[in-house]
N, C-alpha and C positions, 0 to 999 in steps of 0.2 A: 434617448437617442443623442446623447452628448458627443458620443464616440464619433467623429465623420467616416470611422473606416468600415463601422459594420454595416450601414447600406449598402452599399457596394457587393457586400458580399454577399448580403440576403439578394439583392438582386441578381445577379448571378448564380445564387441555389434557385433562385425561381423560374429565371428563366431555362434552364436548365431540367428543371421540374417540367415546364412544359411542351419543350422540347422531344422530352423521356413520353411523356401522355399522349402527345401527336403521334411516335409510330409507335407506342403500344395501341393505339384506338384503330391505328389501319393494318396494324398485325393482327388484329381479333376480331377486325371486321373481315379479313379475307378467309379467315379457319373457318372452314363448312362445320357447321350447330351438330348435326351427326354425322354418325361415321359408320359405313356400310363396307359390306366385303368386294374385297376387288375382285371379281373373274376374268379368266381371259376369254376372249370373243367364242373359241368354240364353246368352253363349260356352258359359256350362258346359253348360245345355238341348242346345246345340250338339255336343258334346263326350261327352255320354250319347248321343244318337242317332248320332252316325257309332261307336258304339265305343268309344270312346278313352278310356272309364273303366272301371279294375277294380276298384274296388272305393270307398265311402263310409264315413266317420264322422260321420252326424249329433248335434250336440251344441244341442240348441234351434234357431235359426234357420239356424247358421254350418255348415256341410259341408266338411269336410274329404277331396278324394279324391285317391285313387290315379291318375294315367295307365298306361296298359295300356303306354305307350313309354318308360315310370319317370317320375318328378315326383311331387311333390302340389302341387295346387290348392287355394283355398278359396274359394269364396262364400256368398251371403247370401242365406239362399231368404225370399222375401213369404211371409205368411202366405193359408194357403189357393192354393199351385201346384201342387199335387197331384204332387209329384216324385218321393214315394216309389214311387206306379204307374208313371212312366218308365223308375226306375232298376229295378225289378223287370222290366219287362219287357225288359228288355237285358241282363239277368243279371249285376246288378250286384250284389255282395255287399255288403252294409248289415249297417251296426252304430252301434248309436244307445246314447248316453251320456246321463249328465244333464251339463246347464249347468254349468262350473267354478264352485266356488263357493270366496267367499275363502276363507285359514284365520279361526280362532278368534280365534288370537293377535295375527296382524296386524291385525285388524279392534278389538281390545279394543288394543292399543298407539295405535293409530291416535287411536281415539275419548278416549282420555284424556293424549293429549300437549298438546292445547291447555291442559286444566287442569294440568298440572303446568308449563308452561312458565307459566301466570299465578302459581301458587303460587310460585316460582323467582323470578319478577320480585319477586313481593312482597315474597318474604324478603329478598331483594338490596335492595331500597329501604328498609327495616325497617333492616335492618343500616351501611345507607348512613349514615341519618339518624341512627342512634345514635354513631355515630363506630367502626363495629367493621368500615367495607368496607376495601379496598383499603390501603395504606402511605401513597397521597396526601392519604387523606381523613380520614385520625387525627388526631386532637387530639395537638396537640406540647406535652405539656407547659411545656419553657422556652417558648416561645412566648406560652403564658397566663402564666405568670411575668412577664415580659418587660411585655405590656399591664398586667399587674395594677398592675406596682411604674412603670411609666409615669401612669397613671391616676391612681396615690394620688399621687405627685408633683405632678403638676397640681389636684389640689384641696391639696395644703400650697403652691403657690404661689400657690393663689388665682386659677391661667384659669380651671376651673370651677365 
């Protein structure tokens, strides 16, 4: 670690690496594990009355069921179809959940990543403008030498 510019930089692949890991973990925590066929509300009304369903998981609007010839379905009952009386009367086994609800954590990372991403910026402009960002954006010292002892030169010659 002689170099002082490559921490800088691993830090910033890292954090950035975490960054990336934070919304792929709440992008793959929201993708439902299977994937069942969508019908729309009558196929499935359809589907209860000839039989063809063994069994439901109502979760709020969304029903997830069984085919008595394997599969799952899911649709989206309206409010007020009265479907629970249908599937009971075709001896459908029903099981009613509550609506998934987020986690805690992702909902609380969610809600303050905009603020840490503006604190972030600001530090980083703060830092900019002080001459402490990046290796490109540092004051070179010979460089100020260089202008200084140019400058006074030119006032002992009398340009300005």
């Amino acid at each position: 670690m002689n170099n002082p510019n490559a921490s800088p930089s691993f830090r910033n692949i890292a954090i950035a690496a975490a960054v990336v890991s934070l919304l792929a973990m709440f992008y793959f925590q929201s993708v439902p594990a299977r994937q069942a066929d969508q019908l729309p509300y009558s196929a499935f009304v359809t589907a209860v009355e000839q039989g063809e369903i063994r069994s439901a998981t109502i979760q709020g609007q969304e029903v997830t069921a069984e085919r008595s010839a394997g599969g799952t379905v899911t649709t989206y009952v309206p409010q007020g179809a009265g479907l629970i009386a249908q599937l009971q009367q075709k001896g459908v086994v029903i099981k009613a959940e509550p609506p998934p609800q987020p986690s805690l954590l992702g909902s609380l990372l969610l809600s303050l990543l905009p603020f840490a991403l503006m604190i972030g910026i600001v530090v980083w402009l703060s830092r900019r403008a002080m001459g402490h960002g990046p290796a490109g954006w540092r004051r070179r010292p010979h460089v100020d030498r260089q202008v200084q002892s140019q400058a006074a030169a030119a006032r002992n010659s009398g340009h300005l």
